[in-house]
C-alpha positions in Angstrom: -38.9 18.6 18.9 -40.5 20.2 22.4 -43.5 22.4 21.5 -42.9 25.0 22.0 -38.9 25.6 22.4 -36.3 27.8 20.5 -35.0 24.5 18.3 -38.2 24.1 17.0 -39.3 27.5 16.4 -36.2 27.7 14.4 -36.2 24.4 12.6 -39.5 25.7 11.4 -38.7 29.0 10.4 -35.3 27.7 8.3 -37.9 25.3 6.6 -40.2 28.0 5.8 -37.9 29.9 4.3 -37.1 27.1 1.7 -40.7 26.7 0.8 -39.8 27.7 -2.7 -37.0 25.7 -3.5 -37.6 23.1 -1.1 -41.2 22.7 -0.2 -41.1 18.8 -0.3 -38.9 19.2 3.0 -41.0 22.3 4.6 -44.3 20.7 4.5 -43.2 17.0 5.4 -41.7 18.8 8.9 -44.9 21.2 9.6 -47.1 18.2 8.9 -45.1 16.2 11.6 -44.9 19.0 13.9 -49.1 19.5 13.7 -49.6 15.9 13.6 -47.8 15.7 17.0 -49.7 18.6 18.7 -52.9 16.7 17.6 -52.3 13.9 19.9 -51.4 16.3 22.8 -55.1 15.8 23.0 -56.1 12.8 21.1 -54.2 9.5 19.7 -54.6 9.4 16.0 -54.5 6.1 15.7 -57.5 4.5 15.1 -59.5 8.0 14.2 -61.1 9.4 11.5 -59.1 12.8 10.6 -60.7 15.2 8.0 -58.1 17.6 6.2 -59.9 20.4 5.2 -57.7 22.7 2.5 -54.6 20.3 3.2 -53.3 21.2 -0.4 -50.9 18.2 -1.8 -51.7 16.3 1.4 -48.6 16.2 3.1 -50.8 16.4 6.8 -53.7 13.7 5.5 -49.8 11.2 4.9 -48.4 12.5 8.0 -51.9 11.1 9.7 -52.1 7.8 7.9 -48.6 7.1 8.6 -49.7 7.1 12.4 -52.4 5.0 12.3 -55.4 7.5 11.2 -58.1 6.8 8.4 -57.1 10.4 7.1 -59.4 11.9 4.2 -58.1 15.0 2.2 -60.2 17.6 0.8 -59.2 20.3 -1.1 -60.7 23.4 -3.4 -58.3 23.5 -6.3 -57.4 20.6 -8.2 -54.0 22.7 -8.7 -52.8 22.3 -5.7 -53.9 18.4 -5.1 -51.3 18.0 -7.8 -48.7 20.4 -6.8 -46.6 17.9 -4.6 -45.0 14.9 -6.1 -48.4 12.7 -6.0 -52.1 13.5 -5.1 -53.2 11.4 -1.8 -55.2 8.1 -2.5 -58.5 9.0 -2.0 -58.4 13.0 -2.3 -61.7 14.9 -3.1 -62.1 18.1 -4.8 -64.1 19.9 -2.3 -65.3 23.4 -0.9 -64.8 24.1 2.9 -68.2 25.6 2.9 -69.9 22.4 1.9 -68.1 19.2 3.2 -69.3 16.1 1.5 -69.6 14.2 4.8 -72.4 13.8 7.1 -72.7 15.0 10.7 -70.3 14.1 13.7 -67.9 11.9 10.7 -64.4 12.8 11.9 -62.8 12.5 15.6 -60.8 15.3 14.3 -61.5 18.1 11.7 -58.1 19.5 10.7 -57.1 23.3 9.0 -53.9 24.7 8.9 -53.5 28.1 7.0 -56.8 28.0 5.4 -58.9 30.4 7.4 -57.1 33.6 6.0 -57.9 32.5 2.4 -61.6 32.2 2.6 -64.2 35.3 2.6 -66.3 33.8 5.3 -64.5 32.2 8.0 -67.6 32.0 10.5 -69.3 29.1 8.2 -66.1 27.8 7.2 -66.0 27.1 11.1 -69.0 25.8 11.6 -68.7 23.2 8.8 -65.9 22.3 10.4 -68.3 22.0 13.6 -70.4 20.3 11.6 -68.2 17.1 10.3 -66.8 16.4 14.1 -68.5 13.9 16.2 -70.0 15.1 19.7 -66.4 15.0 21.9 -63.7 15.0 18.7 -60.8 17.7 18.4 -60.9 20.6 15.8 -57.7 21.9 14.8 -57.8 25.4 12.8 -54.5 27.3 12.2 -54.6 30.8 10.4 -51.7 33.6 9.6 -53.6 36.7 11.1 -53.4 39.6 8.5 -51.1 42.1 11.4 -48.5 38.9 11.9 -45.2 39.9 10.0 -46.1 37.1 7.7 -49.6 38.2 6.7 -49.5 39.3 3.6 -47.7 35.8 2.8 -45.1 35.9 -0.7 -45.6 40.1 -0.3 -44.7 40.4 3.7 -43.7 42.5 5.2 -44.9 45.1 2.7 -48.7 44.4 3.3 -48.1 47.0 6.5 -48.1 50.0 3.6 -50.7 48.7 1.8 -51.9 45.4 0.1 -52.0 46.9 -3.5 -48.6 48.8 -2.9 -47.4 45.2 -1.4 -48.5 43.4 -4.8 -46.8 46.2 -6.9 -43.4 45.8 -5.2 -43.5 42.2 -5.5 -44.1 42.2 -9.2 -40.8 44.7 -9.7 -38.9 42.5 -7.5 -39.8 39.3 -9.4 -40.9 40.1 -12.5 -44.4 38.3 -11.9 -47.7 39.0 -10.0 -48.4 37.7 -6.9 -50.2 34.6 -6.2 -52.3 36.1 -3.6 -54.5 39.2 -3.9 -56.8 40.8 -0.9 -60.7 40.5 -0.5 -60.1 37.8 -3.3 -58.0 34.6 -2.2 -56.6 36.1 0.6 -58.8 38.5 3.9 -57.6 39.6 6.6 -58.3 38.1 9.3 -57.8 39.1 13.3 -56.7 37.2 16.7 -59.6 39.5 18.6 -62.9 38.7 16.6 -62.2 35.4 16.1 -61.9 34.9 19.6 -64.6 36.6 20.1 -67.2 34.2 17.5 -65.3 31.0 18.8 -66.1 31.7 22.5 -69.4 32.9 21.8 -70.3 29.4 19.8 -72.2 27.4 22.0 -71.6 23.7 20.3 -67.9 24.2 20.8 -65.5 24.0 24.0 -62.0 26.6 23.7 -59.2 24.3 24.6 -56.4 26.1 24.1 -55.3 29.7 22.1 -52.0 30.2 21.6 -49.0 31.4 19.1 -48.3 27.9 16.7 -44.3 28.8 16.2 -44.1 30.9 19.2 -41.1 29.7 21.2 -41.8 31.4 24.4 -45.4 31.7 26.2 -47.2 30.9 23.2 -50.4 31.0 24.9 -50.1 34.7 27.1 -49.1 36.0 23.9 -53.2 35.7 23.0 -54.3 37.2 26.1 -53.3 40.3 25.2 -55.2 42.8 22.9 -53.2 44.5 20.4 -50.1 43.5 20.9 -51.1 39.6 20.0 -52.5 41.0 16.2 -48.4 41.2 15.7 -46.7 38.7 18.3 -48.9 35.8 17.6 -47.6 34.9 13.8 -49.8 32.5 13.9 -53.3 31.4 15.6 -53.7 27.7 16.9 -56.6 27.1 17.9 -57.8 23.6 19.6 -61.5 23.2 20.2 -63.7 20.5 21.5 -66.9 19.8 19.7 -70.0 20.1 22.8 -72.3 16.9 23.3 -75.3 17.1 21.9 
């Protein structure tokens, strides 16, 4: 599908919205979809891809089915096992302390991590870290003001996170899985801009809107109105020589 067009926004978004019941089918489609705006900037076959927070390791598959030594690590032995099989080679590890030495990967992947941990600036720069002098970092986040922000409890989180959490466990009959300042923080388009650009061992590629299907990357140009257009924050960077 083109990136970014109308069919795909909406192939994704019909996806996404059988996450619950059909997540096999979700995931296996956004993996493809990232996997092919990753080599808008660099083949992967051949590379060394790092998946950092890639859950069930649908993206670390996605990349070894096109020719990439893909490594998958993940915080919570939960959801290594929540797909149908944990990814050969899959280590239990904390974004905040890779197990890899400097410059490993030719790309250091995150998708929808960076809103679940309380300090995204060294979550960054381990990222940094891991890539070689010259290889691609990928880091997707759902800001906290996108209608999606407060994930299972959106659009709600816009009155409140704890009156968000309360609907959801009338509605359901169960709490939900995410709770602010603990495993979810809000995080905005603006500062983070702000801390990448002001990094000097990085290069900004590209900003823009991941499902967006219009103007994806105007929509982050603008203050304000980009906290709620944007939905969600792709940002490509290029690790500086050393």
């Amino acid at each position: 599908m083109r990136d970014p067009s109308l069919r795909r926004s909406v192939a994704l978004f019909r996806a996404f919205m059988r996450e619950q019941t059909d997540p096999e089918h979700c995931y296996s489609l956004l993996a493809r979809d990232a996997a092919q705006q990753v080599e808008k900037y660099v083949p992967l076959r051949g590379s060394t891809v790092v998946d950092v927070g890639g859950g069930s390791g649908h993206f670390t598959e996605e990349f070894r089915r096109r020719g990439a030594q893909s490594y998958l690590f993940e915080p919570d032995p939960a959801e290594l096992h929540a797909g149908e099989r944990r990814p050969e080679g899959a280590v239990v590890a904390d974004g905040y302390l890779l197990p890899l030495a400097d410059g490993t990967a030719d790309v250091c992947f995150s998708s929808n991590v960076l809103e679940h941990v309380a300090d995204p600036q060294t979550f960054v720069s381990e990222m940094v870290r891991v890539t070689r002098p010259g290889g691609l970092i990928y880091l997707s986040f759902t800001n906290w003001y996108s209608p999606w922000g407060g994930h299972e409890t959106a659009p709600w989180h816009y009155f409140g996170a704890e009156r968000a959490r309360a609907r959801y466990q009338r509605r359901t009959g169960r709490p939900a899985k995410h709770t602010l300042g603990e495993n979810l923080f809000a995080v905005h388009i603006g500062p983070t801009l702000r801390q990448v650009r002001a990094r000097d061992d990085v290069q900004l590629v590209t900003a823009r809107s991941r499902y967006w299907p219009f103007l994806a990357g105007a929509i982050t140009r603008v203050p304000g109105l980009r906290e709620f257009a944007t939905w969600n924050l792709l940002l490509i960077l290029r690790r500086c020589p050393t």
